[in-house]
Backbone as CSV, one residue per row, in Angstrom:
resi,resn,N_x,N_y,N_z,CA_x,CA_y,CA_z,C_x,C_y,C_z
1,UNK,35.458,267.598,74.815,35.231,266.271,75.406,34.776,266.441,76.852
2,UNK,33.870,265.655,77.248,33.058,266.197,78.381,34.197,265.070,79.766
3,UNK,34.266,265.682,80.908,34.982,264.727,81.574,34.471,263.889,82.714
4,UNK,35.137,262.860,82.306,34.232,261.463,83.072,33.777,262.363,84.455
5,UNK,33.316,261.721,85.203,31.826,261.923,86.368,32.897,260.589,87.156
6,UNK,33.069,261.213,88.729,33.748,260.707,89.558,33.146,259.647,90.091
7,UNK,33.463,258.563,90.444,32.544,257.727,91.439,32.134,258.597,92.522
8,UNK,30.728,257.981,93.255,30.138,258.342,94.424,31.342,258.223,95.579
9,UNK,32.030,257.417,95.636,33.119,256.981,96.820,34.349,257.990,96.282
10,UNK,34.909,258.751,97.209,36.177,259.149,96.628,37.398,258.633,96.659
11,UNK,36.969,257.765,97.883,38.156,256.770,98.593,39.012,256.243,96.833
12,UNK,38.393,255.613,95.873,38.336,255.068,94.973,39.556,255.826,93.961
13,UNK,39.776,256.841,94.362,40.282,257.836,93.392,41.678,258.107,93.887
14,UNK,41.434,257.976,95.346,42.931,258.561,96.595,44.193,258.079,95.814
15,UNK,44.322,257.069,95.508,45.601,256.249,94.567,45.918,256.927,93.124
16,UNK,44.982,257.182,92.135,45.200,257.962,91.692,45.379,259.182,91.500
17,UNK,44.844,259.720,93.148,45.397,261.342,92.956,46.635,261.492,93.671
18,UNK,47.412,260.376,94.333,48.633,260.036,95.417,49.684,260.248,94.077
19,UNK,48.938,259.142,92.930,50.072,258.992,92.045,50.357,260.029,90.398
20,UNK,49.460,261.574,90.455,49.105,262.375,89.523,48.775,261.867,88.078
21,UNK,47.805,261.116,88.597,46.925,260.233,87.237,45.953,260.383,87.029
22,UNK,45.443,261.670,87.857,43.941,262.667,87.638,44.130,263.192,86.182
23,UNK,43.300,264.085,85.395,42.923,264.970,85.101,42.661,266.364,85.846
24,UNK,42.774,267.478,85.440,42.725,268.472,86.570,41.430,268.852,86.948
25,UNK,40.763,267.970,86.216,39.336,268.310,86.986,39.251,267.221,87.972
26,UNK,38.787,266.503,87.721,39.237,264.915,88.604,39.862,265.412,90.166
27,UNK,40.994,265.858,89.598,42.455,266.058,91.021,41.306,267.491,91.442
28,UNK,40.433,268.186,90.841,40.062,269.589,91.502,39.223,268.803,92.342
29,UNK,38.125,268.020,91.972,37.229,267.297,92.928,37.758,266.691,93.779
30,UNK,38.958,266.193,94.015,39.078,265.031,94.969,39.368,266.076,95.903
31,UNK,40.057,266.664,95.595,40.883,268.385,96.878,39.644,268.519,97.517
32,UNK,38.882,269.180,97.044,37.757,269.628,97.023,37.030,268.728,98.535
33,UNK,37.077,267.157,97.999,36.322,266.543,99.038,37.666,266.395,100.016
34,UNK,38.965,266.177,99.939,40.004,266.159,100.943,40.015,267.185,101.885
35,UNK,39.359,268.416,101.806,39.522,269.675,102.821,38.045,269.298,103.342
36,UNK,37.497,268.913,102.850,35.885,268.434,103.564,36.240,267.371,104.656
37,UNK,36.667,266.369,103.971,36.341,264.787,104.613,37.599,264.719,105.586
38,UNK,38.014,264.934,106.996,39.131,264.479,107.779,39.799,263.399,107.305
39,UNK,38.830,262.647,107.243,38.804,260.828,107.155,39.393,260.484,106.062
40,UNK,38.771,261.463,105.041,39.643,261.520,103.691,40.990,261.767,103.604
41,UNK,40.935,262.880,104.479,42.245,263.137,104.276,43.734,262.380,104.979
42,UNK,43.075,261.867,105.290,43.902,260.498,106.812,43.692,259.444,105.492
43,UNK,43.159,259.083,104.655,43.732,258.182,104.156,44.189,258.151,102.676
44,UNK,44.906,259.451,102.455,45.304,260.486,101.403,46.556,260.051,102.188
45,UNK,47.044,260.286,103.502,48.099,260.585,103.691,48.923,259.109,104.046
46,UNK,47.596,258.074,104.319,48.458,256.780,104.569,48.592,256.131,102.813
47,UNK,47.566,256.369,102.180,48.290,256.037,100.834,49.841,256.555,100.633
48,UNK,49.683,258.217,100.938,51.109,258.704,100.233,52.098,257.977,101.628
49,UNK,51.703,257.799,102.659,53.051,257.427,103.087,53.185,255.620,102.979
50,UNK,52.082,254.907,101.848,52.482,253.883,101.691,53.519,253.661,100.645
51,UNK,53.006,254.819,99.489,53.516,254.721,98.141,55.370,255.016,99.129
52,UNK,55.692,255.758,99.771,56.631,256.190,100.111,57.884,254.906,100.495
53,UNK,57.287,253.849,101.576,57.382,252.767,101.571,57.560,251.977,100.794
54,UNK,56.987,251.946,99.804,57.324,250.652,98.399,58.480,251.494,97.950
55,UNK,58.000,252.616,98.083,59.454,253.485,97.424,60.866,253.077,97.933
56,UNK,60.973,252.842,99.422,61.943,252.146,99.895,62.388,250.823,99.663
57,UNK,61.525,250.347,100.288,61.685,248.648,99.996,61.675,248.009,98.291
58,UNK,61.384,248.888,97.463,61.301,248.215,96.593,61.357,249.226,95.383
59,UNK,63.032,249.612,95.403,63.716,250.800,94.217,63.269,250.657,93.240
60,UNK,63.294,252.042,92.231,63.279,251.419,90.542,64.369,251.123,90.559
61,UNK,64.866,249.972,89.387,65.965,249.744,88.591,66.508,250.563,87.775
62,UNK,67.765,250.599,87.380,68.258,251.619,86.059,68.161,250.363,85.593
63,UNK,67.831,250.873,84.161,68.059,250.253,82.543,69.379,249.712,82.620
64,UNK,69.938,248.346,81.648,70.769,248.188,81.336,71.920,249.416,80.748
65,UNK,72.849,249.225,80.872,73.804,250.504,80.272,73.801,249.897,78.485
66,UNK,73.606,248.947,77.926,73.337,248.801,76.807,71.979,248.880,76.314
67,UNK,70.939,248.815,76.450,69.788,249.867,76.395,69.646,250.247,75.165
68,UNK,69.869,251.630,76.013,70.340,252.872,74.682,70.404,252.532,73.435
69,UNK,71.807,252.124,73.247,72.120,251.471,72.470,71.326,250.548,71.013
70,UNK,70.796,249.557,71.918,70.126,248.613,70.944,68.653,249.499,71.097
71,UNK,68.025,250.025,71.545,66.739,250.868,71.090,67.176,251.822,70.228
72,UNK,68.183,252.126,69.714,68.251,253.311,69.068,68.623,252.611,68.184
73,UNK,69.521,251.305,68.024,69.694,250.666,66.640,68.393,250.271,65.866
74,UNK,67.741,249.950,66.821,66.304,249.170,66.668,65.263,250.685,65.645
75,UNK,65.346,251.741,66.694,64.399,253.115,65.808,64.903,253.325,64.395
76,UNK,66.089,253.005,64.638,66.974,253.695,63.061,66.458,253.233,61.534
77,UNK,66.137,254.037,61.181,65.165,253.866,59.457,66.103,253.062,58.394
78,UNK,65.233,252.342,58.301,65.612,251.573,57.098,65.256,251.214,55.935
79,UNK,66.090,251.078,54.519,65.681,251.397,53.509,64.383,249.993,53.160
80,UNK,63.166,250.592,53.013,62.450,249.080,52.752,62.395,248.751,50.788
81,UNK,62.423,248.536,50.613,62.078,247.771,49.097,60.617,247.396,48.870
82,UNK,60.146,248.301,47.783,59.189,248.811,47.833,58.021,247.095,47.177
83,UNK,57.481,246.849,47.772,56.789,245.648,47.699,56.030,245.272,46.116
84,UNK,56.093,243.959,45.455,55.472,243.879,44.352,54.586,244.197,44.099
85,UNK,53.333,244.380,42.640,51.843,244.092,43.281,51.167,242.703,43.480
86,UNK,52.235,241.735,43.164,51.835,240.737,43.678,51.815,240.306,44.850
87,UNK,52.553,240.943,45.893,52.675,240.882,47.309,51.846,242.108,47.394
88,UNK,51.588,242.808,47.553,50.688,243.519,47.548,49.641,242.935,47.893
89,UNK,48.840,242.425,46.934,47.622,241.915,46.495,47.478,240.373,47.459
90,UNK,48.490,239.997,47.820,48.236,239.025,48.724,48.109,239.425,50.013
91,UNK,48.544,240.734,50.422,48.847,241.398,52.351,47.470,241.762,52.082
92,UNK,46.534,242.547,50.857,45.149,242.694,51.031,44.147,241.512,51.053
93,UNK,44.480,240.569,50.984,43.954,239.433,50.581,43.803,238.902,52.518
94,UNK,44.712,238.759,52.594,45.184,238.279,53.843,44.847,239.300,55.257
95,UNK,44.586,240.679,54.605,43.910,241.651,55.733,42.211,240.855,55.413
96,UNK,42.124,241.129,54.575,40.292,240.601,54.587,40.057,239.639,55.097
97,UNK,40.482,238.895,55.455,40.456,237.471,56.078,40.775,236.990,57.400
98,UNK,41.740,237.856,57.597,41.835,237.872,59.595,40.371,239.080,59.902
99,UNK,40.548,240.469,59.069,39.180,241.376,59.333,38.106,240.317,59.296
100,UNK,37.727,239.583,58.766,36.388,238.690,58.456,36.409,237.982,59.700
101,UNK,37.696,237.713,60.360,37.385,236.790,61.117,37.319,236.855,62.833
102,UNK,38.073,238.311,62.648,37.960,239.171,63.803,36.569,239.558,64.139
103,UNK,35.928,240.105,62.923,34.328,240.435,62.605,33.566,239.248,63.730
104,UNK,33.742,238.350,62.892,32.983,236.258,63.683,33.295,236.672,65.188
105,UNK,34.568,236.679,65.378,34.593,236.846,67.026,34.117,238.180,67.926
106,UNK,34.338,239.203,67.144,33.224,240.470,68.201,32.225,239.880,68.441
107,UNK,31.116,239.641,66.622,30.017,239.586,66.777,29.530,238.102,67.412
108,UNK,30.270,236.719,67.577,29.737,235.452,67.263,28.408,235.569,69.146
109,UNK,27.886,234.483,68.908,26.820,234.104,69.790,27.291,234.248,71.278
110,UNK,28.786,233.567,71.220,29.252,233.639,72.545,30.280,233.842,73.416
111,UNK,30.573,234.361,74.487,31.757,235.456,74.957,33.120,234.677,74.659
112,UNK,34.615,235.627,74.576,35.354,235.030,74.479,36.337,234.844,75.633
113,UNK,36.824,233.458,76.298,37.614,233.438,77.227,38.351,234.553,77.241
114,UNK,39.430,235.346,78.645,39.858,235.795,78.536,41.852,234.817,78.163
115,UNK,42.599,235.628,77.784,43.766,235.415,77.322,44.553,234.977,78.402
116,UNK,45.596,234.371,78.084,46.219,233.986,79.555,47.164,235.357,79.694
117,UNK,47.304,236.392,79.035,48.148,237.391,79.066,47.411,238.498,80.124
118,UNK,45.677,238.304,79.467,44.947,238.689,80.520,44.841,238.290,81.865
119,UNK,44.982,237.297,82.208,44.817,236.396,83.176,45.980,236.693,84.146
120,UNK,47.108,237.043,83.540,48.658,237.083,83.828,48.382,238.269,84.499
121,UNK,47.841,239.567,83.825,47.780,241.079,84.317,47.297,240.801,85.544
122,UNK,46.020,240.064,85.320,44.638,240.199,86.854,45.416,239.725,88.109
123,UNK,46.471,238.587,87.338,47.257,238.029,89.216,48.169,238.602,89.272
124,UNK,48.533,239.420,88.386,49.591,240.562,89.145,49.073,241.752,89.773
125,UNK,48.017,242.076,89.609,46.920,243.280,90.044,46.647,242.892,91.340
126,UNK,45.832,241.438,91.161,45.725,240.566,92.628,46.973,241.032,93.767
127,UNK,47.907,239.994,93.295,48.498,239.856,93.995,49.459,241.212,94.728
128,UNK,49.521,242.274,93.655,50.036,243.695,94.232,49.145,244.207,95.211
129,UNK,47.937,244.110,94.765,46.741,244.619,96.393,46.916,244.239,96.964
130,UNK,47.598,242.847,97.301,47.657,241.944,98.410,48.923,242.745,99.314
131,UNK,50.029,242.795,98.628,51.285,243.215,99.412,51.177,244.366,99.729
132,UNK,50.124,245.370,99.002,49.903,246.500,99.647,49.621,246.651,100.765
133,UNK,48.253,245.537,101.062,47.517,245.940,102.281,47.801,245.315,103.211
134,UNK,49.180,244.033,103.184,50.053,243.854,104.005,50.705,244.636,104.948
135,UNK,51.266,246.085,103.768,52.512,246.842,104.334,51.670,247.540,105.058
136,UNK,50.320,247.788,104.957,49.602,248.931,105.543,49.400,248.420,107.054
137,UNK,49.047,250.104,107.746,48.455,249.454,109.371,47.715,248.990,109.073
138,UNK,47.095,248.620,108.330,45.610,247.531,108.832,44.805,247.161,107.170
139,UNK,44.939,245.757,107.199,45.016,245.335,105.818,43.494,245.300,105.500
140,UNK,42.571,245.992,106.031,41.307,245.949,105.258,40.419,247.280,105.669
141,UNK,39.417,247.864,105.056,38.655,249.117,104.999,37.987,249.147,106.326
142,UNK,37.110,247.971,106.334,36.038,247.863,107.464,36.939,246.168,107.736
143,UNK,36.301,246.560,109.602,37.413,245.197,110.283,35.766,244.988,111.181
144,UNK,35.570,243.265,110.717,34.422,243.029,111.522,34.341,241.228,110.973
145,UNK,34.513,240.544,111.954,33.980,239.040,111.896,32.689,238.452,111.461
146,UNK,31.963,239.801,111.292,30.648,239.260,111.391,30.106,239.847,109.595
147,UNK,29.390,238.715,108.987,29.693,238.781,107.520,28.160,239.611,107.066
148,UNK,27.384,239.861,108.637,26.193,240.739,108.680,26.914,242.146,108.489
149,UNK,27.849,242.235,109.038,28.965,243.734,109.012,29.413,243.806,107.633
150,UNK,30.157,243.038,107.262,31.314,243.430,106.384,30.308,243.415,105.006
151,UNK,29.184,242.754,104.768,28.553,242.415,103.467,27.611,243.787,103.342
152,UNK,27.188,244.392,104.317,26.752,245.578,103.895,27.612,247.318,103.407
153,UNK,28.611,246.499,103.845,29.592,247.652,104.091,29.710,248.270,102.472
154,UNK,29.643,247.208,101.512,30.092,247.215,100.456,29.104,248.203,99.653
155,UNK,28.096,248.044,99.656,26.918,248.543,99.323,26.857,249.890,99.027
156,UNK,26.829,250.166,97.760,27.410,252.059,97.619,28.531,252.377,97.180
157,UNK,29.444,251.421,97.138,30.790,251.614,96.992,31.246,250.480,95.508
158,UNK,29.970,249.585,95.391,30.068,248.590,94.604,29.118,248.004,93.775
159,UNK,29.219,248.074,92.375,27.470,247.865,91.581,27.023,246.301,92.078
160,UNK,27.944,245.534,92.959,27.175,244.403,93.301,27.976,243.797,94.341
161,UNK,27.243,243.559,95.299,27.353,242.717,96.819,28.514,241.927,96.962
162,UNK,29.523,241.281,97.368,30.251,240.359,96.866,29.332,239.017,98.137
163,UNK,30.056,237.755,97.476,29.873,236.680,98.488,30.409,236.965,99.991
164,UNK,30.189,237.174,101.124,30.706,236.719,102.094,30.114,235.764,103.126
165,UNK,30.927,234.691,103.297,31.093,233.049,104.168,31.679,233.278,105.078
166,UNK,30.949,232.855,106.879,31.572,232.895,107.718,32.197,231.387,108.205
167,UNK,33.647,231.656,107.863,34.739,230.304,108.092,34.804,229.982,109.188
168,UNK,34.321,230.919,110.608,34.627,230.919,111.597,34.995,229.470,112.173
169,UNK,33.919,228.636,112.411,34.079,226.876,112.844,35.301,226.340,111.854
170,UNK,35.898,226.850,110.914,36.755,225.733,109.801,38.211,226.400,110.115
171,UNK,37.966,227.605,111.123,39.707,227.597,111.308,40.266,228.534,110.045
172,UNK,39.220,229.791,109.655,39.180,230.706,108.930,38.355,231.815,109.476
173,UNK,38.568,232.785,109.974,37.332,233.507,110.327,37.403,235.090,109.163
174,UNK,36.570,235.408,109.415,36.299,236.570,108.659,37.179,237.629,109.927
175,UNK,37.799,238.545,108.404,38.644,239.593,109.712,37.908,240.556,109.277
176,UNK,37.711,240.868,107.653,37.224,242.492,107.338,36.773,242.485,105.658
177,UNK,36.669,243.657,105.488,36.897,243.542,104.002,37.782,245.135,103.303
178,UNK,37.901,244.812,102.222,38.244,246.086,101.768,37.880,246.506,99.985
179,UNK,37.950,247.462,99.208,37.840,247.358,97.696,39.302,247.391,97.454
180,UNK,39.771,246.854,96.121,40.629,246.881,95.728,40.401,247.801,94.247
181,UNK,41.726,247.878,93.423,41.154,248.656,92.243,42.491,246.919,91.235
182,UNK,41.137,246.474,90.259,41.816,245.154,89.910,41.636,245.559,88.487
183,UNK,42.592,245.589,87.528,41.897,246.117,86.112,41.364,247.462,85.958
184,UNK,42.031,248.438,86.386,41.237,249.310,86.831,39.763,249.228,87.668
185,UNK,39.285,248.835,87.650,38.063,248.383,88.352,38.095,248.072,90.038
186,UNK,37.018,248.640,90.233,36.994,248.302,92.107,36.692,247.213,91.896
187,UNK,37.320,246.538,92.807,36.563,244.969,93.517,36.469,244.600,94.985
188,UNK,36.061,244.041,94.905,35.718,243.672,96.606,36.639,242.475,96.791
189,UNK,36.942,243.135,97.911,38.234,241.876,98.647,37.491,241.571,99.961
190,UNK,37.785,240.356,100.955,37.612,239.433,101.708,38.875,239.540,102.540
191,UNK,38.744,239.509,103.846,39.924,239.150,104.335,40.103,238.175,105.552
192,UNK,40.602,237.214,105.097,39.878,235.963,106.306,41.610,235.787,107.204
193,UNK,41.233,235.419,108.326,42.566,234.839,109.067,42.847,233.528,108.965
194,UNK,43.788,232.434,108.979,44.422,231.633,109.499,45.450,231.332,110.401
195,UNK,45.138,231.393,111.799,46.719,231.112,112.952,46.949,232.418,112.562
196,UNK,48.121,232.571,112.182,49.237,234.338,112.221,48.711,235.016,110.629
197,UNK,48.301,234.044,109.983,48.445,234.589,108.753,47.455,235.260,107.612
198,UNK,47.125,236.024,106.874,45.944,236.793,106.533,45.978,236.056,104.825
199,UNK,44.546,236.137,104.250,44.273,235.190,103.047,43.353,236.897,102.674
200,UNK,43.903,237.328,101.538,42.728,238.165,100.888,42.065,237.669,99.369
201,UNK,40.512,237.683,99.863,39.769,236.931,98.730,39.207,237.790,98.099
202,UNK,39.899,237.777,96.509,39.507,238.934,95.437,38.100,238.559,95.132
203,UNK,37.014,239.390,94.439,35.955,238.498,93.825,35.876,239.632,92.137
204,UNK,36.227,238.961,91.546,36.418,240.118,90.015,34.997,239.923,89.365
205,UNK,34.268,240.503,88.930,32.752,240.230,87.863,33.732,239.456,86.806
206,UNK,32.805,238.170,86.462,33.346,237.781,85.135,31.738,237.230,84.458
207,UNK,30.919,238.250,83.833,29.582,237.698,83.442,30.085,237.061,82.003
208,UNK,29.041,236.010,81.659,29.295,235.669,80.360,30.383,234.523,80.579
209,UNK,31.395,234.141,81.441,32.120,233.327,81.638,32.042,232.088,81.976
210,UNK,32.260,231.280,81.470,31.980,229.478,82.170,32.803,229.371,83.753
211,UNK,32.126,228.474,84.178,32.765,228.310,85.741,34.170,227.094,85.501
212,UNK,34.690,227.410,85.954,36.074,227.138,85.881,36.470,226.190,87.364
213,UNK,37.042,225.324,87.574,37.793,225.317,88.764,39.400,225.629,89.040
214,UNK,39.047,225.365,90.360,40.217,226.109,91.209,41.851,225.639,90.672
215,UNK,42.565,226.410,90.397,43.660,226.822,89.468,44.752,227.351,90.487
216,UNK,45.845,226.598,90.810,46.858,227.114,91.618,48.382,227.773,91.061
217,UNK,48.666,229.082,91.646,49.585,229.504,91.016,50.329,229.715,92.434
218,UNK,51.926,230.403,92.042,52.319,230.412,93.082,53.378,232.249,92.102
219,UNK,53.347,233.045,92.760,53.984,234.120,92.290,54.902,235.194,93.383
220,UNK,56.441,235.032,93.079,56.587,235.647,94.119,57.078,235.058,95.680
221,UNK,56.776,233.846,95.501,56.359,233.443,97.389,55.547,233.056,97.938
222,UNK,54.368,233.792,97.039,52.933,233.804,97.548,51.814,232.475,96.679
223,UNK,51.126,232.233,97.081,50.359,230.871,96.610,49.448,231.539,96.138
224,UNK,48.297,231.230,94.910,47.154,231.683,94.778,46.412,230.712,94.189
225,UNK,44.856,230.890,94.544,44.573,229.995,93.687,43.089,230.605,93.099
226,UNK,42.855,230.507,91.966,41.635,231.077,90.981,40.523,230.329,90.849
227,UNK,39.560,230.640,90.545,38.687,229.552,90.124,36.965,230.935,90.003
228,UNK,36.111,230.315,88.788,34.674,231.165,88.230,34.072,230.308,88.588
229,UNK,33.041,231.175,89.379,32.117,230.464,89.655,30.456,230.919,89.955
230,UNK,29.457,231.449,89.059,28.310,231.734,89.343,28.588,233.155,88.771
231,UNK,29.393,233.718,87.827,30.063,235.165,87.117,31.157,235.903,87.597
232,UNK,31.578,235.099,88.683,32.628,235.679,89.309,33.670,234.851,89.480
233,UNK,34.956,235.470,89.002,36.256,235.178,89.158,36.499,235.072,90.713
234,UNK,37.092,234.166,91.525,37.445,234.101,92.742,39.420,234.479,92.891
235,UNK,39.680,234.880,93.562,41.429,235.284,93.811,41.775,234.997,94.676
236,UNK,42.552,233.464,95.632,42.841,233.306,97.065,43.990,233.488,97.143
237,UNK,44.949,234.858,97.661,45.977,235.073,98.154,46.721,234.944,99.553
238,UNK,47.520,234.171,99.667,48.588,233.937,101.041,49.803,234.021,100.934
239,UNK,50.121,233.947,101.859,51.474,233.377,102.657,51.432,231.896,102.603
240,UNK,50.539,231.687,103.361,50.357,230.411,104.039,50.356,229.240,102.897
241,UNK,50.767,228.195,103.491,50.900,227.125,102.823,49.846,226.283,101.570
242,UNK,50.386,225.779,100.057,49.520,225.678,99.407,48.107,224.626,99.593
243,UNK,48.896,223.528,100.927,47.264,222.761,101.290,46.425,223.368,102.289
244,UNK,47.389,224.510,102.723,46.076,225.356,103.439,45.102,226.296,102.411
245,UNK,45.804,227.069,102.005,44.960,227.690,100.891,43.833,226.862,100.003
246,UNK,44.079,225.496,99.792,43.797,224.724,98.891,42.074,224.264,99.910
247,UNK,42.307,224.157,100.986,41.583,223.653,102.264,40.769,225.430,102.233
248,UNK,41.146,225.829,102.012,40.307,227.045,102.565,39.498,227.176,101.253
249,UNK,39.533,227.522,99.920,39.125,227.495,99.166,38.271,226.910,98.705
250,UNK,38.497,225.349,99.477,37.348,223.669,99.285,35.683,224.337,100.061
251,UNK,36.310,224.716,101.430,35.624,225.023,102.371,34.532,226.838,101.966
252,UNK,34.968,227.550,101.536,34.504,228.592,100.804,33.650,228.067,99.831
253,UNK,34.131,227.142,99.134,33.151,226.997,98.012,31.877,226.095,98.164
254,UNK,32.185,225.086,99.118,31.376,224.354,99.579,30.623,224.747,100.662
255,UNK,30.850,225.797,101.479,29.614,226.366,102.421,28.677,226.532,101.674
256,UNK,27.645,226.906,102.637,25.748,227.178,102.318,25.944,228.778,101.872
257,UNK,25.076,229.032,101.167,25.029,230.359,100.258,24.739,231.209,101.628
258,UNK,23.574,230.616,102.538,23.184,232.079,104.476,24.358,231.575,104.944
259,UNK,25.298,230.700,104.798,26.425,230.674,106.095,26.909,231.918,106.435
């Protein structure tokens, strides 16, 4: 089996080689560019001393002490009774017919929403990048107000541009940006200010998807609010209060495409 081909960016990989989720070829390349790149290696070491940090603030749990227990009652073999052929003949009956219909939905004309289970993963993905780049010194890659800065930055690092809107006049300004890894997948994050408080704006590819509006969740503490629009999933994460978020989001969507 031939092994995957690294992204151009290595930055992309640092998390998984912090957390030994390489392959040993993979983990040989990234070394490889870590004794090269200083820069690399400075942010090899603020990953590992972030992971170190969550490590503190936020223990694993032990398992229930009953556990054990009921998983092992649960594995334990049991005698089945060996099925009619009239039941039989109905579980084949009944495979052909979800298969037939599974078939309709790969192949049919047009994409399928994603699941809310899916949906569930992406704002927990969201929202974990978010508290990451909280805990970190400095919650974004490239730090620049100016959306001539931060929109090229991306370029190389990302098969497509994300939106960036300068909020500056609305009492939002652009602080920076950074990639995130959302679904496995890089994405481009946004990072705008309000007063004390930082808003990071996910932008996920969603081609094939209907535009959706803005969808408020709250997880955690934290407010978010979703919304597709033009193939892309939008992600507004805060602190800050849900009619601010709600106000910032109005204002994002409703700027001019050169703002």
């Amino acid at each position: 089996m031939a092994t995957p081909t690294p992204p151009e960016d290595p930055t992309l990989l640092i998390h998984a080689y912090v957390d030994g989720e390489l392959d040993p070829a993979n983990a040989l390349d990234v070394e490889r560019h870590l004794a090269a790149d200083p820069a690399l290696a400075a942010e090899r070491d603020r990953v590992t001393a972030l992971r170190a940090a969550l490590s503190r603030h936020f223990p694993r749990e032990s398992a229930p002490a009953g556990l054990r227990a009921r998983v092992e009652a649960i594995a334990r073999p049991r005698t089945v009774a060996r099925p009619s052929w009239r039941a039989l003949a109905a579980s084949v009956a009944l495979a052909a017919l979800v298969g037939s219909s599974a078939t309709y939905v790969a192949l049919g004309p047009h994409e399928v929403a994603p699941t809310q289970s899916a949906t569930a993963s992406t704002q927990v993905g969201v929202l974990d990048a978010h508290i990451r780049a909280m805990m970190a010194p400095q919650a974004f890659d490239v730090a620049s107000s100016d959306r001539h800065t931060v929109k090229p930055w991306f370029n190389g690092r990302l098969p497509e541009a994300p939106r960036v809107i300068d909020l500056a006049n609305e009492d939002f300004p652009l602080a920076g940006g950074r990639v995130d890894v959302v679904d496995r997948a890089p994405a481009a994050t946004l990072v705008y200010r309000h007063r004390k408080h930082l808003i990071s704006l996910v932008q996920v590819p969603a081609h094939g998807q209907a535009d959706a509006a803005p969808v408020r969740h709250m997880n955690d503490g934290y407010n978010i609010v979703r919304w597709t629009e033009g193939g892309v999933t939008y992600w507004a994460v805060s602190d800050i209060g849900a009619g601010d978020l709600e106000s910032f989001v109005q204002k994002f969507r409703t700027a001019p495409a050169d703002q």
